[in-house]
C-alpha positions in Angstrom: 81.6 65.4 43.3 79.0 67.3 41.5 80.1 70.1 38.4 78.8 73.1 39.8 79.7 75.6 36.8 76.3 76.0 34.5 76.8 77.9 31.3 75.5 81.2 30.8 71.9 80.3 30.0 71.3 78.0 32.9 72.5 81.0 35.0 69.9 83.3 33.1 67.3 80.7 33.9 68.0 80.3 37.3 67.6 84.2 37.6 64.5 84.1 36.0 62.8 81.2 38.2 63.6 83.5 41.1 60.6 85.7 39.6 58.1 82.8 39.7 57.0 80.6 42.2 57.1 76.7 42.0 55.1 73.9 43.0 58.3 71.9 44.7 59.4 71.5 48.1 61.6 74.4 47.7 60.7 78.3 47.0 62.7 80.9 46.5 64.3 82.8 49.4 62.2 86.1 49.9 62.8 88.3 53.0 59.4 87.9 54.7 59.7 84.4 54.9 63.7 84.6 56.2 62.5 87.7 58.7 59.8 84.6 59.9 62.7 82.0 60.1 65.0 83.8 61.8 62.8 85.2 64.7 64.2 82.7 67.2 67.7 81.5 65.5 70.8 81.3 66.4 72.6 83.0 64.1 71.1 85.3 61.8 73.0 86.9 58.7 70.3 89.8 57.3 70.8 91.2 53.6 75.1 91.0 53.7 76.6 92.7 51.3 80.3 92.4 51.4 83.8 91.8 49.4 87.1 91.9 49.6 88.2 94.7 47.0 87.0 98.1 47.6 83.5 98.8 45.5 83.1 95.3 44.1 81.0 93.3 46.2 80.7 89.6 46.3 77.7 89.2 48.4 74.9 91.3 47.6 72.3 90.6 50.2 72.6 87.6 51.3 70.5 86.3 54.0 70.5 83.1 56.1 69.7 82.2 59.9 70.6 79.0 61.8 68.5 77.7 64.4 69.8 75.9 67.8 71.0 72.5 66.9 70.4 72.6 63.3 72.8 71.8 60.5 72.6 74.4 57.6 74.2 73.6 53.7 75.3 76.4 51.6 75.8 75.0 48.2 76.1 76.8 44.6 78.3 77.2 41.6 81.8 78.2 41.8 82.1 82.2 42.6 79.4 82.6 44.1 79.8 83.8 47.5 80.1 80.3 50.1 83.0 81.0 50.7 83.0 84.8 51.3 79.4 84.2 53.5 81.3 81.9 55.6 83.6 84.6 56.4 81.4 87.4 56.6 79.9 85.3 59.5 83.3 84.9 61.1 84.6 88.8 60.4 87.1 88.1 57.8 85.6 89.8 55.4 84.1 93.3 56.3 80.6 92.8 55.7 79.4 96.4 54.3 75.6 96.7 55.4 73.5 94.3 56.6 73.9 92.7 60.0 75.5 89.2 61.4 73.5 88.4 65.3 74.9 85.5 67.3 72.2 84.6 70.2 70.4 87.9 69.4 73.3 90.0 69.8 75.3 92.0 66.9 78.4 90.7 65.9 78.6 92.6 62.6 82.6 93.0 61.9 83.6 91.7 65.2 87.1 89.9 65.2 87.6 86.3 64.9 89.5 86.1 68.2 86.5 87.6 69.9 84.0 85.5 68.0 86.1 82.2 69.3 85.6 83.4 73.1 81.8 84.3 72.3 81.3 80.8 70.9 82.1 80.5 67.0 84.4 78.0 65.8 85.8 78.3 62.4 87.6 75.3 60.0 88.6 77.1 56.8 89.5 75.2 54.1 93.1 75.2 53.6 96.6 75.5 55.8 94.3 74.3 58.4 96.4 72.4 61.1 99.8 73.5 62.6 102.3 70.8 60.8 105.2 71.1 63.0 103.1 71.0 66.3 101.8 67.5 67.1 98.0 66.8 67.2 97.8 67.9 70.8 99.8 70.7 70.6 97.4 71.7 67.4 94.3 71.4 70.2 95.9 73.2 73.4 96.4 76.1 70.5 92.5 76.2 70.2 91.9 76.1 73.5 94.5 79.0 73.9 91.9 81.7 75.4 90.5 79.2 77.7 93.4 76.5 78.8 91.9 75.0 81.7 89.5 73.7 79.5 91.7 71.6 78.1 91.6 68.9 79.5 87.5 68.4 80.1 87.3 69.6 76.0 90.1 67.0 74.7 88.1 64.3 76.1 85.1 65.4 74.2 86.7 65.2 70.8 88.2 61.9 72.2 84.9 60.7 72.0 84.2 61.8 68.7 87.5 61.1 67.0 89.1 58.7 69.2 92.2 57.7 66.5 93.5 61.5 67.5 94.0 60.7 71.7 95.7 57.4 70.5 97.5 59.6 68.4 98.4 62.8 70.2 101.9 63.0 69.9 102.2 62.7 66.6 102.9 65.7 64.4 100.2 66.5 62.3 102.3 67.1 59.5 102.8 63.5 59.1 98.8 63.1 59.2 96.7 62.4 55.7 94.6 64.9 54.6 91.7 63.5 55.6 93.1 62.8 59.5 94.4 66.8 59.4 90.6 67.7 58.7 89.5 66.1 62.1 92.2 67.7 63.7 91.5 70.5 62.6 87.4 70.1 63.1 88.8 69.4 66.8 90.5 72.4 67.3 87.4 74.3 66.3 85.7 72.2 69.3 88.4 73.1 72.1 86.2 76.2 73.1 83.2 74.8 73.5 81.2 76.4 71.0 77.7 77.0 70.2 78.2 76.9 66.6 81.0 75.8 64.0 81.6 76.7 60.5 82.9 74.6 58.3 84.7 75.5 54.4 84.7 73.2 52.3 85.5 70.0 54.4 85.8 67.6 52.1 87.7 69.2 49.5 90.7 67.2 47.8 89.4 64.1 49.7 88.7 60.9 48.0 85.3 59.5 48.2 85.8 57.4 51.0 87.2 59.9 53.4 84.8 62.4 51.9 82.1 60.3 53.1 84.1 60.3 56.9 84.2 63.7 57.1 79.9 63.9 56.9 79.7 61.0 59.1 82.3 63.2 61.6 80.2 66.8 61.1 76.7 65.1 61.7 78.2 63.8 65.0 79.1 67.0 65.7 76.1 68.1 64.8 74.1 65.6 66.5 76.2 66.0 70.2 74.4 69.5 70.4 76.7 72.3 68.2 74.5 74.1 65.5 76.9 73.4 62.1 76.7 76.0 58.6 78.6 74.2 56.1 79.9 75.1 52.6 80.3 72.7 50.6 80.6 72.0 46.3 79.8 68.2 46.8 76.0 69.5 46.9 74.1 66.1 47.1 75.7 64.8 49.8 75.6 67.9 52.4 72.0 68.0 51.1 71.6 64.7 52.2 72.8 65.3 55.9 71.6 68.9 56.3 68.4 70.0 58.0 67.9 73.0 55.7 69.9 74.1 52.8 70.7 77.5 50.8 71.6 78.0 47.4 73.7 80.3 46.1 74.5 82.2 43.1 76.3 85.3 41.6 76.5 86.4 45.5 72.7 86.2 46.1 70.4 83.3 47.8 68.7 81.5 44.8 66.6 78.6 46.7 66.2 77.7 50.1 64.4 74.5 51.7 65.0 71.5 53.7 67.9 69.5 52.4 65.9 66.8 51.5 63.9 69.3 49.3 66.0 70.9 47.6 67.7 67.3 46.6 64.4 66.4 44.4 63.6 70.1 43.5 63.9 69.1 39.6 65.5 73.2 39.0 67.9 72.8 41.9 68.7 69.5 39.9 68.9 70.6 36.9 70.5 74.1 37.5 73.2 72.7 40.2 73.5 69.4 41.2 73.1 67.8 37.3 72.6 64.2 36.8 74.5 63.2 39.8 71.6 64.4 41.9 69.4 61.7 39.9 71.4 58.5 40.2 
């Protein structure tokens, strides 16, 4: 997994490449080109600024869109807003101006529970699955607004993790960390949704399930829901994403296709390091 924490003057020269264009694959983000973008997107996040402690902000005009079907990285160092921009999107954290659009339609500030009906799925990164309910126990609970979708949705997820219907009545305490992820990647399924976001997925895997849990979100990706992912192991999210943002100090740094921004020799040398050059 890549060490995302630059020192102090690779974080001043990363602000100062934002002032100057470059001949790479990548540019960075400016606000006619993500006004262009996000025309006919899914979801569209315009200048956030938001944080969880009154007058200190975390994002400070962030912008990002997502268009049908695509899958969308959010990489950076550590503090600098993934996180928070995840949950902006999903209205846990007030976003103070700006605007959030799901479809065309404001969702700025709207409540989870009513974001789940409208067609959002979230996964956050911890506490994740119920641990005294069984694995489909954990799925009927996100499938709670809608149950008579149950069934029809529990054979979708069958077909994308089919170790959890062989499994069902197991409690997903008892599961590994990597096996409560898809459970809980599941559960965000149960309603159907247009769209899924995804914290941190592979966090406190090892490499080998790490590597499951991409192979499991570009299915899931790939059977028609639009993913936006955070993620701190950088080159490989950049290696399954269609487009990819860059983050830092709570403002978009670079943007591009993932497989862009994965040769872009500053977004290599500023945040993936030599990992991104093996």
């Amino acid at each position: 997994m890549s060490d995302f924490t630059p020192s102090p003057g690779e974080k001043n020269r990363a602000e100062a490449e934002l002032l100057r264009d470059r001949d790479s694959g990548s540019t960075p983000i400016d606000r006619s080109a993500h006004l262009e973008g996000a025309a006919d997107s899914l979801v569209v996040a315009d200048d956030i600024i938001a944080g969880y402690v009154p007058g200190v902000n975390i994002l400070n005009g962030c912008d990002l869109y997502a268009k049908r079907g695509e899958l969308v990285g959010i990489i950076g160092p550590n503090g600098a807003g993934k996180s928070t921009l995840l949950k902006a999107l999903f209205g846990l954290v007030n976003v103070r101006s700006g605007s959030v659009t799901l479809d065309g339609e404001d969702i700025t500030n709207v409540k989870p529970n009513k974001l789940v009906s409208q067609g959002i799925g979230f996964v956050p990164q911890n506490n994740n699955v119920f641990p005294s309910l069984t694995i489909e126990e954990n799925l009927q609970m996100g499938a709670f607004q809608a149950p008579s979708k149950f069934k029809e949705r529990f054979e979708f997820v069958a077909s994308l993790f089919p170790a959890l219907a062989d499994r069902r009545k197991q409690p997903a305490g008892s599961l590994s960390g990597g096996e409560r992820q898809m459970v809980a990647m599941s559960r965000a399924l149960m309603m159907d949704p247009s769209v899924i976001l995804l914290d941190e997925p592979s966090a406190g895997l090892s490499p080998v399930l790490q590597d499951d849990v991409f192979i499991r979100t570009k299915q899931i990706n790939t059977a028609g829901v639009t993913v936006i992912m955070v993620e701190q192991n950088a080159s490989r999210c950049l290696q399954i994403c269609d487009r990819g943002y860059v983050l830092d100090q709570g403002r978009n740094a670079y943007t591009g296709t993932g497989a862009s921004l994965l040769k872009d020799p500053k977004v290599i040398e500023l945040y993936l390091g030599t990992l991104a050059q093996a």
